[in-house]
C-alpha positions in Angstrom: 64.1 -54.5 354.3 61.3 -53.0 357.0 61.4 -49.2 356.4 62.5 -48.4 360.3 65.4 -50.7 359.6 66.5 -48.9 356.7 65.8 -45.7 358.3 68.1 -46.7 361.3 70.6 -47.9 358.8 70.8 -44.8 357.3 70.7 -42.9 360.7 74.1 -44.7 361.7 75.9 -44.7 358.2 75.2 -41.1 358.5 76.6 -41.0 362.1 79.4 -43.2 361.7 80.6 -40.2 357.9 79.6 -42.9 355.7 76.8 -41.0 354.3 77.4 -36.9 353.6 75.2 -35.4 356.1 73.0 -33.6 353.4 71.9 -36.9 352.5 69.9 -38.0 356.1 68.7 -34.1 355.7 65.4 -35.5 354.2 64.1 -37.9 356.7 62.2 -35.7 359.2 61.8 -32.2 358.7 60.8 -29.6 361.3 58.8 -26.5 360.5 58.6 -23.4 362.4 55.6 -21.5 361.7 56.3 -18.3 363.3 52.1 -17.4 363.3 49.4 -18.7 365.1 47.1 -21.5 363.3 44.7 -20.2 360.5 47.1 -17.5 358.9 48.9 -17.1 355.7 51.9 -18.7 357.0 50.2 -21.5 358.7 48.4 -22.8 355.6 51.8 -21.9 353.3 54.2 -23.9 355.6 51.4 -27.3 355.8 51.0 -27.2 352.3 54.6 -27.0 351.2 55.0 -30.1 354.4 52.6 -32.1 352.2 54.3 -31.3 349.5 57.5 -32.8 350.9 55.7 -35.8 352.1 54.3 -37.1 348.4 57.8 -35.9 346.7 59.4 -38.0 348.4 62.1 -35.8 349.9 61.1 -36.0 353.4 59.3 -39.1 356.0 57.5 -37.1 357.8 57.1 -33.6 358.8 56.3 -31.8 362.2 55.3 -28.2 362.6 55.4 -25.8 365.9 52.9 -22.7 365.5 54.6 -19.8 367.3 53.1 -16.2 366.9 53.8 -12.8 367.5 55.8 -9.7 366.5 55.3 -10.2 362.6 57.1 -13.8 363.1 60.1 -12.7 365.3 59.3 -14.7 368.3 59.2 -18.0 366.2 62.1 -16.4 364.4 64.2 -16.2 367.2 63.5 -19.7 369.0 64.4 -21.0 365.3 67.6 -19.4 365.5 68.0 -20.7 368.8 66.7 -24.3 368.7 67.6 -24.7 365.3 71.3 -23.8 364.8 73.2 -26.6 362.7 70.1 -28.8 362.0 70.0 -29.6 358.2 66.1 -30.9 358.7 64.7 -27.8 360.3 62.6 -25.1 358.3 60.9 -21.9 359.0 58.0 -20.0 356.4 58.5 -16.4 356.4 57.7 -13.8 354.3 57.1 -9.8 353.7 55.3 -9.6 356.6 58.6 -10.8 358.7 60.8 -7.9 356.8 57.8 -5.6 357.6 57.8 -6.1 361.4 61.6 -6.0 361.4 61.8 -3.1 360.6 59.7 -1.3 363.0 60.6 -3.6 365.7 64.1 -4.3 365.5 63.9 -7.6 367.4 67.5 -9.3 368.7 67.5 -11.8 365.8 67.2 -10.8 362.3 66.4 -13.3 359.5 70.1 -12.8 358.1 71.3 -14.8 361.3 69.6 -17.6 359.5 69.6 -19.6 355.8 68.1 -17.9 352.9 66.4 -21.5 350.9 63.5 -20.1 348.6 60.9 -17.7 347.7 57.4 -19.6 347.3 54.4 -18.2 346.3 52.8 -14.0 345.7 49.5 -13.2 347.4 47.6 -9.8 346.9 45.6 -8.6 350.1 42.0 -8.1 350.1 40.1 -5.6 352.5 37.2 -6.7 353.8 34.1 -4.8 355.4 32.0 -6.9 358.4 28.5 -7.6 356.7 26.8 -5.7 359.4 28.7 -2.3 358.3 26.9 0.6 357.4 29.8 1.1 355.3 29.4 -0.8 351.9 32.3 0.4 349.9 36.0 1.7 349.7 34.9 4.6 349.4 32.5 4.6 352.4 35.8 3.9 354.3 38.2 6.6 352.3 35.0 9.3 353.1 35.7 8.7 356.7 38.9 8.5 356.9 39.5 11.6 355.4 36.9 13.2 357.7 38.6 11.3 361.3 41.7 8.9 360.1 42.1 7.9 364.0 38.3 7.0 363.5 39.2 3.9 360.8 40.3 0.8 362.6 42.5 -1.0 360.4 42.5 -4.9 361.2 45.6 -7.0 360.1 48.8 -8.8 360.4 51.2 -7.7 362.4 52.7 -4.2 362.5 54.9 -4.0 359.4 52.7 -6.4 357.4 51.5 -5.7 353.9 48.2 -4.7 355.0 49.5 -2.0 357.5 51.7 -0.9 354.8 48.6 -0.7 352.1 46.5 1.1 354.9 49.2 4.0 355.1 49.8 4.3 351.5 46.2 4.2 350.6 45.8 7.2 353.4 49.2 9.3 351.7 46.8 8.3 348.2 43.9 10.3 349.2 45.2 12.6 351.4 44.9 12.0 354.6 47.6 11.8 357.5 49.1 8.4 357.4 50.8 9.2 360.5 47.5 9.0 362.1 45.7 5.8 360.9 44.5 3.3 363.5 46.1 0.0 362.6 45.2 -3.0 365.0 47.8 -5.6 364.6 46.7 -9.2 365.3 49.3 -11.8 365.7 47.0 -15.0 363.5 44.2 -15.1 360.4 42.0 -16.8 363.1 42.2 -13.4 365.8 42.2 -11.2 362.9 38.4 -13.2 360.9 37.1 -13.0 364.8 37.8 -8.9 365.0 36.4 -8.7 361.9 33.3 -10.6 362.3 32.7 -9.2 365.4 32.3 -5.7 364.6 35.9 -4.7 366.7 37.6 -3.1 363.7 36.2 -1.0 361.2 38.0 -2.6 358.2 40.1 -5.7 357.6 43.0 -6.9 355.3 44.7 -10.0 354.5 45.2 -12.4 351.3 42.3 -13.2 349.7 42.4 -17.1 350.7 42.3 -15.7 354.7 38.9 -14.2 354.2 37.6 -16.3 350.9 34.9 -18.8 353.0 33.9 -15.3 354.8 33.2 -14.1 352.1 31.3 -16.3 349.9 29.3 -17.1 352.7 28.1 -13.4 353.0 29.7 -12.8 356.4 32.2 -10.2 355.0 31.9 -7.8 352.1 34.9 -7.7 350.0 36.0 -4.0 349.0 38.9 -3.9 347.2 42.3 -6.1 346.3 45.8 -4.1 346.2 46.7 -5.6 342.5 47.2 -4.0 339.5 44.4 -5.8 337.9 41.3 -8.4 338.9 42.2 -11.7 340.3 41.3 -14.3 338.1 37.8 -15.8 338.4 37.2 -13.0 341.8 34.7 -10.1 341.2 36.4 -7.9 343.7 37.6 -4.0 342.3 41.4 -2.6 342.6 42.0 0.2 344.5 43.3 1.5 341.6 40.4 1.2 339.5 38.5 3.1 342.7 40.9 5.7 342.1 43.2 5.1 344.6 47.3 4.8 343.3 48.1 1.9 345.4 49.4 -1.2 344.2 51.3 -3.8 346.8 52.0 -7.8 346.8 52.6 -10.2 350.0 55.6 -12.7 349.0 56.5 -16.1 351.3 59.1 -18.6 351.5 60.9 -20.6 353.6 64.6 -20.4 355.3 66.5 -23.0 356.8 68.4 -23.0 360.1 71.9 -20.5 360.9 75.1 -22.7 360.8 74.2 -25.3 357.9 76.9 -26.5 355.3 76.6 -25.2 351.5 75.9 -28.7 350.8 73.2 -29.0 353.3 71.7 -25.8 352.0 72.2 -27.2 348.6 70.1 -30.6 349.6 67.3 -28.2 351.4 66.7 -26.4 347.7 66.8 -29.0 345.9 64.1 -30.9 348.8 61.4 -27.9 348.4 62.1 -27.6 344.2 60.9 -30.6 344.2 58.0 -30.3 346.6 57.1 -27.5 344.5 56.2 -29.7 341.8 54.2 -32.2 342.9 50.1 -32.3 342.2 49.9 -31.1 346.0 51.1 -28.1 345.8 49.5 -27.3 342.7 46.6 -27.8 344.1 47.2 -25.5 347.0 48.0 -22.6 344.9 44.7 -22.9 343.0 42.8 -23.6 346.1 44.4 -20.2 348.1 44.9 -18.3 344.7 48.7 -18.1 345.2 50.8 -17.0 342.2 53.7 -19.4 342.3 57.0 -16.9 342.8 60.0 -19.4 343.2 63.1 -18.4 343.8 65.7 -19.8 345.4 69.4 -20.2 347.0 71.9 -17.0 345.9 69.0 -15.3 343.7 66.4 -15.5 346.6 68.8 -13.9 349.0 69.6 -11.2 346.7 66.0 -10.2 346.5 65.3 -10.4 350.5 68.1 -7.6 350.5 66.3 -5.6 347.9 62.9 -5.9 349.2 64.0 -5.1 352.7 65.5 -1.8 351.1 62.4 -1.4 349.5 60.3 -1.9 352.5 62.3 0.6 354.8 62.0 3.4 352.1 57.8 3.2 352.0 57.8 2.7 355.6 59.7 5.8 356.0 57.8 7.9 353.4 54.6 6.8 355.3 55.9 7.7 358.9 55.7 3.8 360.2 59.4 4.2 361.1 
């Protein structure tokens, strides 16, 4: 049988309740990417849509960039657009719970359906080459001295890296209150600031910045882990002497209104995307530490996290 006929089949067994809807839930998947291109996000959500693709699970796979406000625009017009549809994703992450918080945009991710935790980044901060600062502590000197002086250059207000760049000022003593965070709503605006001398300092995960920096273009300062990435000769701030250890999570949620079943049949679609040569690939390519998690267990630790997130956003005055 030609592969449209069978899809069509399908489509009208499904229609007609001779199929459980879960099972036509494969066929074409939509992704919401709630960044611009060239972001964390971006390259998370087409990698995991690969992924899909050679398990099997899904016939093809469409995505819709839509930036800005840490992810709640795309966030809300996948509420929106999305309600009931058992094909539809969305990548979010930390960043999302981040800008949340000090936004407090009309949809919250709990209006939609919790599927799985993917993948742990650590952020990188990164100095233009043409700085005449060289070093973390170049940039901890100064800020000390002027922290309104420091232009931080990042993700979206909330994200990890604005939440590192107040806890390293509380770390060394400076006013966290008064750091100069510029929030940038893609990878792509954020590399362009950077290289063009706009901000004074830039953060991101390390697989934003890594061409940028092996090329020369940027100068690589420190990582916020608690030790070395594997096979990257970039120092901690903590080995610089700076307490300040933070991780950037992302996963993917599915659309408000879906069955159990169909939530069921979306878990089990990206389990098995997860382990297909693809996606291993993609985590050694962008140095992602695979983090799955998923369904009741997943949800459970957005709650946490958000908890989490409020507190050190509190302590450092972002809320």
């Amino acid at each position: 049988m030609r592969r449209d006929t069978f899809l069509k089949s399908m489509a009208a067994l499904a229609a007609a309740g001779a199929l459980p809807r879960m099972a036509w839930a494969s066929a074409n998947v939509k992704m919401m990417i709630p960044a611009n291109p060239g972001g964390g996000w971006d390259t998370t959500g087409r990698a995991l849509g690969e992924a899909l693709r050679e398990s099997g699970v899904a016939s093809s796979v469409t995505f819709e960039n839509k930036g800005g406000a840490a992810g709640a625009i795309g966030l809300a017009q996948f509420y929106n657009a999305s309600k009931g549809d058992p094909n539809a994703l969305m990548v979010m992450g930390a960043v999302m719970l981040g800008g949340i918080i000090t936004g407090k945009p009309p949809v919250s991710v709990t209006q939609v359906t919790p599927i799985a935790r993917l993948t742990s980044e650590y952020n990188v901060f990164v100095l233009p080459a043409e700085s005449p600062m060289k070093t973390m502590a170049d940039v901890i000197a100064q800020l000390k001295k002027d922290p309104g002086s420091v232009k931080w250059g990042g993700g979206s207000r909330g994200s990890t890296e604005h939440i590192a760049a107040a806890q390293i000022a509380q770390a060394v003593g400076a006013d966290a209150a008064r750091i100069n965070y510029v929030p940038f709503r893609g990878g792509g605006e954020a590399v362009a600031a950077i290289l063009g001398g706009n901000v004074t300092v830039g953060g991101s995960g390390y697989s934003e910045f890594q061409p940028y920096i092996e090329s020369g273009k940027m100068r690589a300062i420190a990582v916020t882990s608690g030790k070395r990435l594997d096979g990257i000769d970039v120092p901690t701030l903590k080995e610089q002497g700076i307490d300040v250890e933070i991780g950037n999570w992302r996963g993917v949620y599915g659309a408000a209104g879906i069955s159990a079943a169909e939530r069921a049949a979306l878990v089990d679609m990206v389990t098995k995307a997860t382990k297909t040569a693809s996606w291993a690939a993609a985590l050694k390519k962008n140095n992602w530490t695979s983090a799955f998690l998923s369904g009741k267990a997943f949800e459970e630790f957005v709650d946490r996290d958000f908890s989490s997130l409020r507190a050190t956003m509190v302590r450092a005055g972002m809320v």
